[in-house]
N, C-alpha and C positions, 0 to 999 in steps of 0.2 A: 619452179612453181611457187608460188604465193598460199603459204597456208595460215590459219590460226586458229585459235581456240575460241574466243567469241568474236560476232561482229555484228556492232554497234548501229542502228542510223536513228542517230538523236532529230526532234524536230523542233528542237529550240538553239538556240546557243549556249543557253545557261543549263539543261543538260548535256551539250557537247563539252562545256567546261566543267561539269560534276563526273564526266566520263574520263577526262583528262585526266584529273587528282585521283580519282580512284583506281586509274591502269599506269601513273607515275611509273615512265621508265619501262615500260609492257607493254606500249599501244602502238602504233601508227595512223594517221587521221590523211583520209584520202578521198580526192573529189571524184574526177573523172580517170584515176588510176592508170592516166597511156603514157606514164612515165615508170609507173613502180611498177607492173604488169610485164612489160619487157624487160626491165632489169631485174625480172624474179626470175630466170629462163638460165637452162645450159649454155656453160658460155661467158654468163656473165655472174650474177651473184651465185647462180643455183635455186637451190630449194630455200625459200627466205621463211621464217617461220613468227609472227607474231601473238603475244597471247593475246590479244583486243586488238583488231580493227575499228575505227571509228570514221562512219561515213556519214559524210557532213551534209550530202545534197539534197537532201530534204529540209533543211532548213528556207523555209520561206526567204526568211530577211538579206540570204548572200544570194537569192536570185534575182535581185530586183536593180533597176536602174531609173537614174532620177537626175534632174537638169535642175542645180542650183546656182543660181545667175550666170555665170559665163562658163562654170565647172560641173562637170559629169561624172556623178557618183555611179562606179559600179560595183554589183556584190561581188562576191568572191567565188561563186558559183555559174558567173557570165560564163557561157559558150563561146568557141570560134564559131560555132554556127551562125549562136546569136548574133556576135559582130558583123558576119558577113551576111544574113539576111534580115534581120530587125533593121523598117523603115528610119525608126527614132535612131538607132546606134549606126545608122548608115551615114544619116543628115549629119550627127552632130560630131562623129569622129571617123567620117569615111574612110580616112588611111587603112583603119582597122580591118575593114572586108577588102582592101586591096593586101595587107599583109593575111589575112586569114584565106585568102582564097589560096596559096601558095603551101599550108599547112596542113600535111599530110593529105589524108581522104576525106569522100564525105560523112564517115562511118566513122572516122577518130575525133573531127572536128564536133561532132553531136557530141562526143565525151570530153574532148578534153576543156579545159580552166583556163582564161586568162591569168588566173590567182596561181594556177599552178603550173603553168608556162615561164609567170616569174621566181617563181619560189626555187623552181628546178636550176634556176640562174645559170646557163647554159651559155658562153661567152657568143653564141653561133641563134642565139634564140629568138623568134620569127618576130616575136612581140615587145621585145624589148625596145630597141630602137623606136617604133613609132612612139612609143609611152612615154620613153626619155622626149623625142621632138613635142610631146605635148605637155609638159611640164607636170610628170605624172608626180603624185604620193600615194604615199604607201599607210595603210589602216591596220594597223595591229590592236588585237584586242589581247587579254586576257582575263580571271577571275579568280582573286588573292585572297584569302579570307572572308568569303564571300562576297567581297566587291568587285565592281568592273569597273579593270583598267586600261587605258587605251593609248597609246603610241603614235605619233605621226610622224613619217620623216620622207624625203624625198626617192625618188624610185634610185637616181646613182648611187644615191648613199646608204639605198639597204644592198642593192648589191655590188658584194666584195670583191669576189674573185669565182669561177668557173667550180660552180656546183656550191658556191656559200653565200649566205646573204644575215642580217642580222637578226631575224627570228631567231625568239629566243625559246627555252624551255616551256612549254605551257601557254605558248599565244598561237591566236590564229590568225592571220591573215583575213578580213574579215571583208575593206573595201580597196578599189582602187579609183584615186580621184584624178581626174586629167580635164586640160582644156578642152571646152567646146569648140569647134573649129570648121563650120559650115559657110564661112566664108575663106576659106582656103584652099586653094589645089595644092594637089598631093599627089604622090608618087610612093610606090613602092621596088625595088630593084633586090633581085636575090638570083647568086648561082652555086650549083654545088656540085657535085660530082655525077649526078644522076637529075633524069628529066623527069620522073612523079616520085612520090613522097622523098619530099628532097630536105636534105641535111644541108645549110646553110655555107658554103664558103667564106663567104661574104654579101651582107644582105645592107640595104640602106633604104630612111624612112627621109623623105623630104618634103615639106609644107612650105608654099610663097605664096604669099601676099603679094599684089602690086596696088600702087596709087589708081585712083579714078580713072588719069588719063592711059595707066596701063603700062606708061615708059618706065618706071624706077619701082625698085623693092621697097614696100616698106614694111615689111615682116621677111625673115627668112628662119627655118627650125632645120635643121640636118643633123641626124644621127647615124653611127655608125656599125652595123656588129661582126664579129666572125674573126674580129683582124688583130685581137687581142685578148686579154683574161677578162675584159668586161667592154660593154657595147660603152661606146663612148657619144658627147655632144659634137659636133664638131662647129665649136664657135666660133673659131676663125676664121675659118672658112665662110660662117654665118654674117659674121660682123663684115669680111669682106665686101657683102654686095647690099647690106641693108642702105637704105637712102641713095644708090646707085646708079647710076642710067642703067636698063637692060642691051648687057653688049656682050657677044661670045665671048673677047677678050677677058673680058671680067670673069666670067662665068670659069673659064681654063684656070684663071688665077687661083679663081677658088677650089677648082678638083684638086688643081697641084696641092695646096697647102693645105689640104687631108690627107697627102699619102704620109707624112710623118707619124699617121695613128696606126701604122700598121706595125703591128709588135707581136705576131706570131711567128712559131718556134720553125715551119716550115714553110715554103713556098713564097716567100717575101716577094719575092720578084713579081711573078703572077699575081699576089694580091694587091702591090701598088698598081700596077696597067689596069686591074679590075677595076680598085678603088677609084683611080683617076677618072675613069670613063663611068663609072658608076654616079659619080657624084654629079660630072657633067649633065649627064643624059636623065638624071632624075629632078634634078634643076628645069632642064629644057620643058618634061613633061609634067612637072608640077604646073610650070607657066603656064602650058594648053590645058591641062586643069583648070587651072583659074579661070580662063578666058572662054572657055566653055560653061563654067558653072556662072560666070557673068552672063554671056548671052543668056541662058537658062531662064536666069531671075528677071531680067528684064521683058524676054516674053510673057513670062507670068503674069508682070503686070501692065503689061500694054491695056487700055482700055476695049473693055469688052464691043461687041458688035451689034445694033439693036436690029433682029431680024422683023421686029413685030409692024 
């Protein structure tokens, strides 16, 4: 059970960081809590006991999302709901409702964080890979001496290893910035040892582009997770088919030279076969992706019909 002594919900940031310094080493700061909630239970921590909770989700400024030229800032407080029902977060990062639809229920998904989905850095994590295929960054804030300081760095490089990333003491995780990508099909693939709320085996995020006339790639994004201490890019695989005529052969080429990212402690076997058919089969239906959201836009603008 999760207990404390006080709890917080700041509605700024700049009291969520006067909350920080003054529970130094005595707090916990939690959004949609369906990470720290079950690991407060029998079994696993037990009885977790804090003197200050600090709940952030009332802060206006991490619920918001916003389209700056090609790149989509989101707060830190985004939903998987949101992902997977917001028209705007549909259009411009659809992967997102195809990885969110897969994540837990509909009753977790209303609580839980993109922000905290990454933070929990979980090598098996539903959200990672499409973030890495979109060239995600990472928004650290904090509040030093009464100033605000802010941190950028890329989503691989904040995370480290399976539950670390590099948040530091006294910052918060504030935005995440990722490509806009509504002219891309996409694909999400994930299996795991159970058919609802499922714990990832191995999960993968795929985005292609083709040319005008539709025969050769000319973007590919593929990521990996589940299959090691951290979701990985798989750019060789990538770089394999960019500029390439679209040919199964090619495509095989490319699953095969992803199985080399499988670097967990059990079941190797079983996760290259995944991985290979994974990679394939999310390639193929990125394609009908594409080629569907093409038809799409071109109906749209067919010239209207004058009934009058």
């Amino acid at each position: 059970m999760l207990y404390c002594d006080h709890y917080h919900v700041p509605q700024t940031l700049d009291e969520a960081f006067d909350l920080i310094q003054i529970n130094h080493d005595r707090h916990k700061v939690l959004a949609g809590a369906t990470d720290l909630l079950p690991w407060a239970r029998e079994g696993r921590a037990g009885d977790v006991n804090f003197e200050a909770v600090i709940d952030i989700t009332k802060i206006a400024d991490l619920s918001k999302w916003e389209l700056h030229g090609s790149r989509v800032s989101l707060g830190a407080n985004v939903t998987m709901s949101q992902l997977l029902n917001n028209p705007f977060l549909r259009k411009h990062i659809p992967i997102m409702a195809k990885s969110a639809i897969w994540f837990a229920d509909d009753q977790i998904r209303e609580q839980a964080t993109l922000a905290g989905n990454l933070i929990n850095a979980s090598p098996a994590a539903d959200s990672t890979p499409p973030m890495l295929a979109m060239n995600a960054e990472i928004i650290l804030d904090r509040k030093l001496n009464g100033k605000f300081m802010q941190r950028k760095m890329s989503l691989d490089e904040f995370v480290t290893g399976p539950g670390k990333t590099k948040l530091e003491e006294g910052e918060l995780l504030t935005r995440v910035i990722c490509d806009s990508m509504p002219e891309y099909g996409s694909a999400f693939e994930k299996v795991g040892h159970r058919r609802s709320l499922v714990i990832s085996t191995v999960c993968l995020a795929a985005l292609i582009r083709l040319t005008e006339d539709g025969t050769k790639f000319k973007d590919v994004r593929l990521a990996l997770g589940g299959t090691g201490p951290v979701p990985v890019r798989l750019h060789e695989s990538e770089a394999c088919l960019i500029n390439q005529t679209v040919e199964t052969e090619l495509i095989n080429k490319s699953a095969n030279l992803a199985i080399k990212h499988v670097n967990s402690r059990t079941r190797q076997d079983y996760r290259r076969e995944v991985v290979f058919n994974f990679v394939k089969r999310g390639i193929m239906e990125a394609i009908k992706d594409f080629n569907k959201a093409c038809t799409e836009i071109k109906n749209d603008i067919q010239p209207g019909i004058d009934h009058g």
